[in-house]
C-alpha positions as CSV (number, residue, x, y, z in Angstrom):
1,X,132.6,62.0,203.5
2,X,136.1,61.6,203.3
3,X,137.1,64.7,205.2
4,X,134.9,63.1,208.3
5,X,136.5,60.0,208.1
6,X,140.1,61.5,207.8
7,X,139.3,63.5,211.1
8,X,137.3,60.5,212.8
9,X,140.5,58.1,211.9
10,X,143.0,60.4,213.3
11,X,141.3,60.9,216.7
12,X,140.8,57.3,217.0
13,X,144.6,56.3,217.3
14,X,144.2,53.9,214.6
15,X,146.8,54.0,211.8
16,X,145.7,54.9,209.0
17,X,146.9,56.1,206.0
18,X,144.5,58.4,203.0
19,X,145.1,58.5,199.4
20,X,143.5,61.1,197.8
21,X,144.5,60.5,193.7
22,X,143.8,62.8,191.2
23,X,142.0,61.8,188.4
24,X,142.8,58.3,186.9
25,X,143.4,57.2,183.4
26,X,144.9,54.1,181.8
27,X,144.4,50.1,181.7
28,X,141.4,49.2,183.5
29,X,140.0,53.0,184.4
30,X,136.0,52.3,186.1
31,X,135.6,56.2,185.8
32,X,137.1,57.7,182.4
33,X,136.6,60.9,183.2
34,X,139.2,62.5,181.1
35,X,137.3,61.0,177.8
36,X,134.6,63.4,178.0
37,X,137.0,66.7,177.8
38,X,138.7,64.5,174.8
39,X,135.1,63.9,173.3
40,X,134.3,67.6,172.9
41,X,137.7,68.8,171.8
42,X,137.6,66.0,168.9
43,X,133.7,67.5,168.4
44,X,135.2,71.1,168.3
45,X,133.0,71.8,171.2
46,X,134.4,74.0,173.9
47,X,135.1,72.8,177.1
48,X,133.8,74.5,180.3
49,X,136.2,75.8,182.5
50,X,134.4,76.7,186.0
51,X,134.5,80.2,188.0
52,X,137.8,81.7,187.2
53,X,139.6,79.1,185.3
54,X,142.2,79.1,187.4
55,X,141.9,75.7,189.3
56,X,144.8,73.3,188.8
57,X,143.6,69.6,188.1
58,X,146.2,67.0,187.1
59,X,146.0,63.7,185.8
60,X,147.7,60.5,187.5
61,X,148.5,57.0,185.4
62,X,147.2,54.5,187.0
63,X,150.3,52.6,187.1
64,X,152.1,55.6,189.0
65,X,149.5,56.0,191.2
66,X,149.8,52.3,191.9
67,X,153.4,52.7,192.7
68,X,152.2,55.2,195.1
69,X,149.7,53.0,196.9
70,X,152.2,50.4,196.6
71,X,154.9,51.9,198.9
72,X,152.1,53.4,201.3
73,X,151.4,49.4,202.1
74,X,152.7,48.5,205.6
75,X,155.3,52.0,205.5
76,X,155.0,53.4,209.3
77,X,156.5,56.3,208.2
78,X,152.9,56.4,206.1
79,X,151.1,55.8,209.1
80,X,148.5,58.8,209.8
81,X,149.1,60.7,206.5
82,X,147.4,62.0,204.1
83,X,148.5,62.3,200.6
84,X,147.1,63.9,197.5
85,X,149.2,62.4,194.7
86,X,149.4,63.2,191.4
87,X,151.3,61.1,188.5
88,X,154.9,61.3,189.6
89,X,155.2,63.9,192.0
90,X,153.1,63.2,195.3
91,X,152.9,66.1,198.3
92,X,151.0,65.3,201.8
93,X,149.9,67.2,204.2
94,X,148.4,66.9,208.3
């Protein structure tokens, strides 16, 4: 998984740089998750909130998350991070 290959990456000495985007909408979206919770809300179904319902999921634009990607491309000072980015506000860790 993507943990393993984080690890396995930063062990190797290769550069490397992880994105780890939230969940996607916008132009050109392969996965539209965020249709299904709008689906059931315009249904009046309820929407399931798992365990405690306190779990923070966000939302990126594709064209901010671009813009992220984007300035990742040949940056060293991106260079064996990982970064979990979310619309405008993006916070790494490592």
């Amino acid at each position: 998984g993507k943990l393993h290959t984080e690890k396995m990456l930063a062990e190797s000495g290769i550069p490397f740089t992880s994105i780890r985007p939230v969940y996607i909408y916008g132009p050109l979206n392969y996965n539209p998750v965020e249709e299904w919770f709008f689906h059931r809300i315009a249904a009046g179904r309820p929407v399931p909130v798992p365990s405690s319902g306190i779990q923070v999921t966000q939302l990126g634009h594709v064209k901010d998350l671009a813009a992220a990607f984007t300035k990742c491309l040949g940056n060293k000072k991106a260079y064996n991070q990982i970064y979990n980015i979310s619309g405008k506000c993006a916070r790494h860790s490592m």
